[in-house]
Every structure is written in structure tokens, then in C-alpha cells.
Residue, then its C-alpha position, 0 to 999 in steps of 0.5 A: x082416263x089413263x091407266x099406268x103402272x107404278x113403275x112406268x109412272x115413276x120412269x115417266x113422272x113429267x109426263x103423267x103430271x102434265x096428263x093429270x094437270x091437262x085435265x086427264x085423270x091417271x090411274x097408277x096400279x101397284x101390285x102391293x098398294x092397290x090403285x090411285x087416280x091422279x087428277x089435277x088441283x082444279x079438278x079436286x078443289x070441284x070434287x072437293x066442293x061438292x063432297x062438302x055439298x053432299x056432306x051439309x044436306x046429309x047432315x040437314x037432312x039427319x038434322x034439320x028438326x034439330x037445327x030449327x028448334x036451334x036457330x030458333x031460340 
């Protein structure tokens, strides 16, 4: 993982895009608004996926007596 600050990042925006999109997640630190990872759309659409995952079993797990007297009817 590469970590970069805000304004290295700005200078240098091609190339820490092409470092996030290659499959390599950046930090950026900013002394004001603390700091974000960059990662590229693929590794979100699976980040993505799984916290939807996670969220469904933990609403099934809170639930599941609920949504089998539910579908049972």
C-alpha cells in the first residue's frame, strides 16, 4: 500500500491513479481532513460485495425467526 501526502498526491494525480487502478491501494493523509484510501473500481465492486454479504447474514442472523414465520404465511 502507498502512502502519500495531499499535496504530493495533487501534483502527482496520473500517476497515484494509475497506482490505485493497477491494483494497489494509495493512502492520501491531510492534516485537516485526516486520511483516504484509494482503490481501484474493481477492488470496490468486491468490497462492495461483501459488505452486502455481511450485512444480509447479520440482518438473518437479528431476524431469521421473523422472516420464517414471514415467508410462511
Amino acid at each position: 500500500m502507498k502512502i502519500i501526502n495531499f499535496t504530493d498526491a495533487r501534483a502527482k494525480l496520473s500517476d497515484i491513479h494509475k497506482t490505485a487502478v493497477s491494483g494497489e491501494p494509495v493512502i492520501i493523509r491531510h492534516k485537516s481532513f485526516g486520511k483516504a484510501v484509494l482503490i481501484s473500481e474493481a477492488e470496490y465492486r468486491e468490497f462492495a460485495a461483501n459488505k452486502l454479504k455481511q450485512d444480509v447474514a447479520a440482518i438473518f442472523d437479528e431476524f431469521d425467526i421473523e422472516l420464517r414465520e414471514l415467508s410462511d404465511r
